[in-house]
TIBAPA-344359 format. One record per residue: y, x, z of N, C-alpha, C in turn; residue in one letter. Coordinates in steps of 0.2 Angstrom, whole numbers, plus 5000, padded with zeros to 4 digits. Layout:
N
YXZYXZYXZA;...
end
This chain:
287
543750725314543950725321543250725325X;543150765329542350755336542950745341X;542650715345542850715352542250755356X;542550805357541950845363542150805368X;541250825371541450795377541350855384X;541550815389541850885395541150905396X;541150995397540351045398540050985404X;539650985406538950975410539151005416X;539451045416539651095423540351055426X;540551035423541551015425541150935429X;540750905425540650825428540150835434X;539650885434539150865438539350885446X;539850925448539950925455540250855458X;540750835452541150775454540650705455X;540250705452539850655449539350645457X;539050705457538750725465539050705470X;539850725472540150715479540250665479X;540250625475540250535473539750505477X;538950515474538550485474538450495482X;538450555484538250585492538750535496X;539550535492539950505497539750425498X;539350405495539250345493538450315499X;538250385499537550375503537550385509X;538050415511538350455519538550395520X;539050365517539550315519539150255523X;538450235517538050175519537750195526X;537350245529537350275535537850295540X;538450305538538850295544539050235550X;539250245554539550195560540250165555X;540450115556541250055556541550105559X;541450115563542150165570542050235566X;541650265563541550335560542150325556X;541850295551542250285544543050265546X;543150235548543750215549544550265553X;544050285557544250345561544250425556X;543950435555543750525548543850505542X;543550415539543650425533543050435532X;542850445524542050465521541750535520X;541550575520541250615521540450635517X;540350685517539750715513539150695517X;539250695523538450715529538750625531X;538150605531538450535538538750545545X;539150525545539650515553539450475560X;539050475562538650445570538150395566X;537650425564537350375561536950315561X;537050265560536950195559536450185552X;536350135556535750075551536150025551X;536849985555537049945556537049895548X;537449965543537449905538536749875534X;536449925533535749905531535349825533X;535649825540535449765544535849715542X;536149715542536849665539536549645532X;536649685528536449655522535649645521X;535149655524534449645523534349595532X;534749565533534949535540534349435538X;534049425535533749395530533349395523X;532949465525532549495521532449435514X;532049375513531749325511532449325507X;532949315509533549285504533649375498X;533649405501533849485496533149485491X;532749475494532049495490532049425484X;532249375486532249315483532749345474X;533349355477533849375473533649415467X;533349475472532949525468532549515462X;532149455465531549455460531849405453X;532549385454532849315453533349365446X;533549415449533949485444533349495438X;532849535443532249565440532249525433X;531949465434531749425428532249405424X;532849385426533149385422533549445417X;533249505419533549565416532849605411X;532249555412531749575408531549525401X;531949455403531949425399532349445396X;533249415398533649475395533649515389X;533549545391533249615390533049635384X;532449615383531649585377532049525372X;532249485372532549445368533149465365X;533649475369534249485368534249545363X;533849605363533549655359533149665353X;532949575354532549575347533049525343X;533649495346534049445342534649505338X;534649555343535149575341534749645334X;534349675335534149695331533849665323X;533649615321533349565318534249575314X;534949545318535449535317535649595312X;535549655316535749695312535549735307X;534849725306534249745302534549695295X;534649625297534949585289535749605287X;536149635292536949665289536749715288X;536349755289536049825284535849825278X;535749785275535449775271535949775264X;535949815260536149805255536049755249X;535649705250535449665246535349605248X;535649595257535949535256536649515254X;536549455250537249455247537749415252X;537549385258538149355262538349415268X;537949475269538149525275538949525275X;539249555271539749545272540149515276X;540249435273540349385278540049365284X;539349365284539449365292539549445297X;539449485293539749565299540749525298X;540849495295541549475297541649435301X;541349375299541149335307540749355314X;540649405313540649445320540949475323X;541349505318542149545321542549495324X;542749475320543249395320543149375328X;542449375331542349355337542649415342X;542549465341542849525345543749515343X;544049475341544749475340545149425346X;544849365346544849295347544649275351X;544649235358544149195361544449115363X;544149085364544249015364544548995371X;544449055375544649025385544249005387X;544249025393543649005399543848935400X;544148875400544048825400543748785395X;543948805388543548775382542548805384X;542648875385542048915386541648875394X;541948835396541548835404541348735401X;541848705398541548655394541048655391X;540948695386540548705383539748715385X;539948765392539148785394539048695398X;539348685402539148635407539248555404X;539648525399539748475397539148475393X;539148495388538948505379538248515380X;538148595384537648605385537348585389X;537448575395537348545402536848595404X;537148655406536748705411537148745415X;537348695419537748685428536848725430X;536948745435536148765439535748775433X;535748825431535248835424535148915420X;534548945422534649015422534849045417X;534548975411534949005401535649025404X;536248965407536848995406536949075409X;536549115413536449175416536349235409X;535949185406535649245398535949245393X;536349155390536349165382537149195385X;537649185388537949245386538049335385X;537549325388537449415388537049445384X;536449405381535949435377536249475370X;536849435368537149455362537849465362X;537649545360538449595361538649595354X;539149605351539449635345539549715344X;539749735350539749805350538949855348X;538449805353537749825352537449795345X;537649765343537649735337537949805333X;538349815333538849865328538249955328X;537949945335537850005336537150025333X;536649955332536249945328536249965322X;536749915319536749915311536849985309X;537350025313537450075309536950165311X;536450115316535750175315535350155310X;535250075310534750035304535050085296X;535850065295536050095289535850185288X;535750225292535550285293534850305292X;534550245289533650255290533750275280X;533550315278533250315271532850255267X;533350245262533150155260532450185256X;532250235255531850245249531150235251X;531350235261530650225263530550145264X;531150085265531050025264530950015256X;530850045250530850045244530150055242X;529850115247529250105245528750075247X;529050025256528649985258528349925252X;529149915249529049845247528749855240X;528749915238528149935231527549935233X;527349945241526549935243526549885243X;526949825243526949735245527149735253X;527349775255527649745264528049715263X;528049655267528649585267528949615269X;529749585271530149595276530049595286X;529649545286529149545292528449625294X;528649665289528249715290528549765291X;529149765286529449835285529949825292X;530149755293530549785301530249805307X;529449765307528949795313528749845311X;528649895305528049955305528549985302X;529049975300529750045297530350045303X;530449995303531149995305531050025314X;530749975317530849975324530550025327X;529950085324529650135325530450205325X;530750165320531050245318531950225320X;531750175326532550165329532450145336X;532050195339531750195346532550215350X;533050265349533250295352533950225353X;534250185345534650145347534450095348X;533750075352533550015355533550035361X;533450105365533550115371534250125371X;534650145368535450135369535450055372X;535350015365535549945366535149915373X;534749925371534149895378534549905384X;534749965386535050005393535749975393X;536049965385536649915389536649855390X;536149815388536049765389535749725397X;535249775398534849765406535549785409X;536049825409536349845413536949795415X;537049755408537649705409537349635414X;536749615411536549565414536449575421X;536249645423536149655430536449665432X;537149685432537849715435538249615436X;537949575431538549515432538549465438X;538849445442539049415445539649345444X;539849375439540349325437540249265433X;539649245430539249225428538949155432X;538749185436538549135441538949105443X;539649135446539949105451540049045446X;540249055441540349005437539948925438X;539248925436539048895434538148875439X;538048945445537548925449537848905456X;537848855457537848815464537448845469X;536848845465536248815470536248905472X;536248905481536248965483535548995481X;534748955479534249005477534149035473X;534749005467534649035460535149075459X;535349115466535849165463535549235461X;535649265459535549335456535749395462X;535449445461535749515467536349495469X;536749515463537349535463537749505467X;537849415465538149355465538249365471X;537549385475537149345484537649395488X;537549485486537949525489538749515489X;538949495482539749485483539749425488X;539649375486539549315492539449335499X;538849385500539049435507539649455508X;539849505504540449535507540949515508X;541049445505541849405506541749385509X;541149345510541249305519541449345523X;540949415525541249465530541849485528X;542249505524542749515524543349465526X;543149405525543549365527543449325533X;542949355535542749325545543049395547X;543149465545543349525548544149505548X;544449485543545149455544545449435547X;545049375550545149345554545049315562X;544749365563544349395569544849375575X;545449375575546049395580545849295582X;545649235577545549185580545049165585X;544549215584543749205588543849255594X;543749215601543749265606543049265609X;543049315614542449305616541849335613X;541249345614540749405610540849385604X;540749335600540949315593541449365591X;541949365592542649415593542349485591X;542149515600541849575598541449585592X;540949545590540449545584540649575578X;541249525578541549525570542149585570X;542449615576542649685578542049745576X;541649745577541049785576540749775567X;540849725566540649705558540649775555X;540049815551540249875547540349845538X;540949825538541249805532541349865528X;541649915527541449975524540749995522X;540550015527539650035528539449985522X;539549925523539349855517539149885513X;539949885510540049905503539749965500X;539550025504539150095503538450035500X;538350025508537550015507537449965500X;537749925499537449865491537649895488X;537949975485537849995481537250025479X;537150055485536350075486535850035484X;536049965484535349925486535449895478X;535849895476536149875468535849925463X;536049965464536150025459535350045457X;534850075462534450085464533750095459X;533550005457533350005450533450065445X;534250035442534250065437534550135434X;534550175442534450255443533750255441X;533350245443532650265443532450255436X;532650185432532650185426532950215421X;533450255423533850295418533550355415X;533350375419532750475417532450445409X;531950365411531450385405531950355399X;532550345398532950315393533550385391X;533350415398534050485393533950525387X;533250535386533250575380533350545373X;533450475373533650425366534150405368X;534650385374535150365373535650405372X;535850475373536250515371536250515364X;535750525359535450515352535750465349X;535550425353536050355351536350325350X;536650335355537450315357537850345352X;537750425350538250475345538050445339X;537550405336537550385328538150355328X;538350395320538850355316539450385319X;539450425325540350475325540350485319X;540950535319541150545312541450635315X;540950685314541050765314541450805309X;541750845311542250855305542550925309X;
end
């Protein structure tokens, strides 16, 4: 069985009027949008929301730099914990792989609940305010785990066969064999990895208080719900206040922080396309 996937020509229009409606939108007025809706070209054009969200430059740059690093740590760790992982369930001559590629599944069936899970990080472990709790859940996928092992198993063993008749340890054959010639699913993993850690939000609400050590993400939704919820209830504040929060571009918001979100990891995408497509398809099954 392949699953084709739909031509290049059927995605790319829609995919465009998206991303334009997306761009128009963050340059539009409150009153445009509201009045016509979204559109291709911006509608009276505004910088309103742009202010709104960079209304406190020092606090978004802060976040920024606060994303940044945690998405590079991330990133690098999480990629050598989880490769390392599936480099030893490849192996055919481990005799426990088995058992543990089971007890990895087993985790993908099951989960403990967020209350046993939120004990855990803050009682046990005590990292309430603590960047680890931002990283060690995300560093290690099962899925990216799964996607590893089964480009590691696609490598010709005869060339780990003849490492080890030159005397390459295992500390050789995974630096100067393996990770040379698994470029394409370490950008797969890599890219879903920085992607998950950048996109979380959910994460912190959990567990960071302290408003310096929020992340992009955390700081914007926190923006948007305040305004969304000072926009709702507007009809109590009279007076210029009133008017202000009449005027809020809550719409425009939500364009723009995707813009200011996204942004990175468009620009990043180009130099990882040519091994993540590659990638990603190890181990279908064509037929």
């Amino acid at each position: 069985l392949m699953i084709r996937r739909p031509p290049r020509s059927t995605l790319f229009p829609y995919t465009t009027l998206f991303r334009s409606m997306i761009v128009s939108g963050s340059f539009s007025s409150e009153a445009a949008i509201n009045k016509n809706g979204f559109s291709l070209l911006p509608q009276d054009f505004s910088l309103d929301a742009y202010k709104t969200v960079f209304r406190d430059p020092s606090v978004v740059f802060r976040a920024y730099a606060t994303t940044i690093g945690l998405t590079a740590v991330g990133t690098v760790v999480g990629l050598l914990l989880q490769t390392m992982t599936a480099y030893a369930l490849a192996r055919k001559d481990f005799e426990w792989r088995n058992k543990f590629s089971f007890f990895f599944y087993f985790t993908t069936l099951f989960s403990g609940g967020l209350v046993p899970y939120y004990i855990l990080m803050t009682n046990t472990l005590g990292l309430r305010d603590n960047y680890l709790a931002l990283l060690l859940p995300l560093m290690f996928s099962v899925y990216n785990l799964l996607i590893m092992k089964s480009y590691i198993m696609a490598l010709p063993e005869s060339l780990i066969d003849a490492a080890k008749i030159d005397g390459a340890g295992e500390p050789k054959i995974f630096s100067k064999i393996v990770i040379p010639l698994c470029k394409p699913g370490l950008a797969t993993v890599g890219l879903f990895t920085a992607i998950g850690i950048w996109n979380d939000w959910y994460t912190p609400s959990l567990y960071i208080k302290d408003t310096s050590m929020h992340n992009l993400q955390y700081m914007l939704y926190s923006m948007l719900t305040s305004a969304q919820y000072l926009k709702a209830n507007m009809d109590k504040v009279g007076g210029s206040a009133g008017l202000m929060l009449a005027n809020m571009p809550s719409e425009g918001i939500r364009m723009a922080m995707c813009i200011v979100t996204i942004g990175p990891i468009v620009l990043a995408y180009p130099f990882f396309q040519k091994y993540f497509v590659k990638g990603l398809t190890v181990g279908a099954v064509k037929g």
